[in-house]
C-alpha positions in Angstrom: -40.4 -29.7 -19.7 -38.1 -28.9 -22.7 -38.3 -32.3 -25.2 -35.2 -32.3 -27.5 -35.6 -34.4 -30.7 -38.1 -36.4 -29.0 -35.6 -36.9 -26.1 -36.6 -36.1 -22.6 -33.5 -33.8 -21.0 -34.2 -34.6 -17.7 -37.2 -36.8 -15.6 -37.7 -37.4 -12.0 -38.4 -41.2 -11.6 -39.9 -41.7 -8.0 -39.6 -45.1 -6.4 -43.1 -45.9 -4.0 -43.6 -48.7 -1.8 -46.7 -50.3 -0.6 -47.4 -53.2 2.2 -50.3 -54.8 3.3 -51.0 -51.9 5.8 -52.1 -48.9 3.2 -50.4 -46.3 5.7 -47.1 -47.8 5.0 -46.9 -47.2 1.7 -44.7 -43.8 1.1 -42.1 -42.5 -1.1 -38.6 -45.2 -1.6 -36.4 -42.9 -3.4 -36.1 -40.5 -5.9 -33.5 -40.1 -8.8 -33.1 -37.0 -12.1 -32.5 -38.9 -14.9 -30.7 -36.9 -17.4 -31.9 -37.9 -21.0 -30.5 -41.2 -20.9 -31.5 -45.0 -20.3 -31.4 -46.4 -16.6 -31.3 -49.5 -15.3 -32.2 -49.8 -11.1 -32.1 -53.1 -9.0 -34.9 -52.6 -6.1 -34.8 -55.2 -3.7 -37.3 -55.3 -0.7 -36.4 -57.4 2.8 -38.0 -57.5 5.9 -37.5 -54.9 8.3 -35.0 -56.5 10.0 -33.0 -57.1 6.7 -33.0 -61.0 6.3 -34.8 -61.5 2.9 -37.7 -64.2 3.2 -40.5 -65.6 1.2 -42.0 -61.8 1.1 -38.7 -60.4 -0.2 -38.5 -59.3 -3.7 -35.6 -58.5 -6.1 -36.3 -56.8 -9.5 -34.7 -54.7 -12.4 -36.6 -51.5 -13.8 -35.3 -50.1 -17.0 -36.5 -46.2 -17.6 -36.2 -45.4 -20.9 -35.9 -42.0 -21.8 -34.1 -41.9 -25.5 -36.6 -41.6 -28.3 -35.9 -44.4 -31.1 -33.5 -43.7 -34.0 -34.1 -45.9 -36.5 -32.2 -46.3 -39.9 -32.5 -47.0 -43.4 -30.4 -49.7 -44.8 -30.5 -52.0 -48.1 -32.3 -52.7 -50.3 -34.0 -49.6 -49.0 -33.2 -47.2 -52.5 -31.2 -44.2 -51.5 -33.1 -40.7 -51.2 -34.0 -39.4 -54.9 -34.2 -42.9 -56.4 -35.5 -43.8 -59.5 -37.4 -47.2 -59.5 -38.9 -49.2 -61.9 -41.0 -52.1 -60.5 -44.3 -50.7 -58.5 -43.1 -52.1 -55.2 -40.9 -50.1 -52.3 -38.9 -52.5 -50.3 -38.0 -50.9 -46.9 -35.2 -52.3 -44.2 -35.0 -50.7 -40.8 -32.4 -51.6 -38.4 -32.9 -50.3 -34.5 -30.7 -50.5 -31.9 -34.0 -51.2 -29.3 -36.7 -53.3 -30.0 -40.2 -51.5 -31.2 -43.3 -51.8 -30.9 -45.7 -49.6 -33.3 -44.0 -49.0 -37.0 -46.1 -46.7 -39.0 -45.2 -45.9 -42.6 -45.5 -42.3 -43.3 -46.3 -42.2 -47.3 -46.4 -38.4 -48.4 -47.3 -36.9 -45.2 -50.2 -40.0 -44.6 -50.0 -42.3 -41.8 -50.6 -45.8 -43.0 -50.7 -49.2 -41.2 -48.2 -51.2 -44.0 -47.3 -54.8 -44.1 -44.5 -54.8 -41.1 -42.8 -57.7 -40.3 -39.8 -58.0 -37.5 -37.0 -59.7 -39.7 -34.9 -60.6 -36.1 -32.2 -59.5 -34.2 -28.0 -59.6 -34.8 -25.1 -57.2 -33.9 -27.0 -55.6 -31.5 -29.8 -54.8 -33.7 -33.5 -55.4 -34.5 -34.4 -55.3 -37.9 -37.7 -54.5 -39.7 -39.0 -55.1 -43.0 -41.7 -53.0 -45.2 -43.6 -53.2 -48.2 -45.7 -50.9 -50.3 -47.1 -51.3 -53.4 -46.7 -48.0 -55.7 -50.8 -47.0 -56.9 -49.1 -45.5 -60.6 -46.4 -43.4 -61.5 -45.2 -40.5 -60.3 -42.5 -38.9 -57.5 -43.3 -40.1 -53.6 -42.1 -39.2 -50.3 -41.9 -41.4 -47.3 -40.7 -41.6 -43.7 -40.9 -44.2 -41.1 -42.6 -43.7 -37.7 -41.8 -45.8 -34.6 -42.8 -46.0 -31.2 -40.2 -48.3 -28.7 -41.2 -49.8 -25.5 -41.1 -47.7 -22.9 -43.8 -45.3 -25.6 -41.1 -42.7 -26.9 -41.3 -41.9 -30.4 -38.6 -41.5 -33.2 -39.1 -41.6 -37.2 -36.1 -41.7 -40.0 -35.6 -39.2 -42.7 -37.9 -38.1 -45.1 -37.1 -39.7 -48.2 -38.1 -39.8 -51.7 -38.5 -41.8 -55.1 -39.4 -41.7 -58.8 -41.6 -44.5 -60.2 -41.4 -44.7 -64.0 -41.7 -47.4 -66.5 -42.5 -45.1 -69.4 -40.2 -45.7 -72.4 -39.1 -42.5 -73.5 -40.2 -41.4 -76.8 -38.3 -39.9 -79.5 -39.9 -37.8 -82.4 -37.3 -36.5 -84.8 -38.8 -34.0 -87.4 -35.9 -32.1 -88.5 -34.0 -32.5 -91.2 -36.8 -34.3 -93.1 -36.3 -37.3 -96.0 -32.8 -38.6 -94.8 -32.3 -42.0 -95.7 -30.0 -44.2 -93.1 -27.8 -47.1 -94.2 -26.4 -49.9 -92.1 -23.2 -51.4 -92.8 -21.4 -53.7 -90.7 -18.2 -52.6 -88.8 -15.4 -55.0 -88.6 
């Protein structure tokens, strides 16, 4: 099977049902699911059709879209330059997750993750790292949803520097600067 930006094109999902008597149990249905989410209602009556205390109704979700999540602020834009030592990151999904891994220059590390809530349709996720010294950094954002497909964000990356710059004029030598006061 051909996977497509962590997107499964197509999957067979197989419905199975079991009773008491093990040589009942046999193949329900089967539906191709075309890279997409699905929702089925399977409901189970008695062989005559009236539902009774043994009757069941359920909804199944298959889930075959990987995750997509997003930057937004106070995430810095790509090729930032920052000057405090720590990285605020905001995620905004449009399905809850469950694993969130930060990706800090090509290392997979277990940060400080918290789920910040839901609203419009989104979940929201906040990270935190704390820049070891100056220098340039690269980071992405690994997540895993429910149903265990995987999706990350863009690879972005940031400048920490707190260094003053430094100016050493040596040319022309013994020049003597006045001040005066403009009106």
């Amino acid at each position: 099977m051909d996977v497509v930006n962590g997107d499964l094109p197509n999957a067979a999902v197989h419905f199975y049902f079991t009773t008491v008597n093990p040589e009942d149990t046999g193949l329900l249905f089967g539906y191709t699911a075309n890279g997409a989410n699905y929702t089925f209602k399977i409901s189970a009556n008695t062989d005559s059709g009236a539902s009774g205390p043994n009757a069941t109704s359920d909804w199944m979700v298959v889930d075959l879209v990987s995750p997509k999540p997003t930057f937004i602020s106070p995430t810095p834009a790509n090729k930032s330059y920052l000057m405090n030592d720590t990285l605020i990151i905001l995620l905004k999904s449009v399905e809850p997750l469950s694993s969130i891994i930060l990706n800090w220059g090509g290392t997979n590390e277990a940060g400080n993750v918290t789920a910040v809530g839901e609203g419009s349709g989104y979940h929201y996720y906040y990270l935190s790292k704390i820049l070891p010294s100056e220098g340039k950094y690269s980071y992405s954002v690994l997540v895993q949803d429910l149903a265990m497909n995987f999706g990350s964000t863009e690879i972005r990356s940031v400048t920490y520097d707190i260094t003053s710059p430094f100016i050493l004029r040596t040319d022309p030598k013994n020049i003597t600067y006045r001040s005066t006061k403009v009106p």
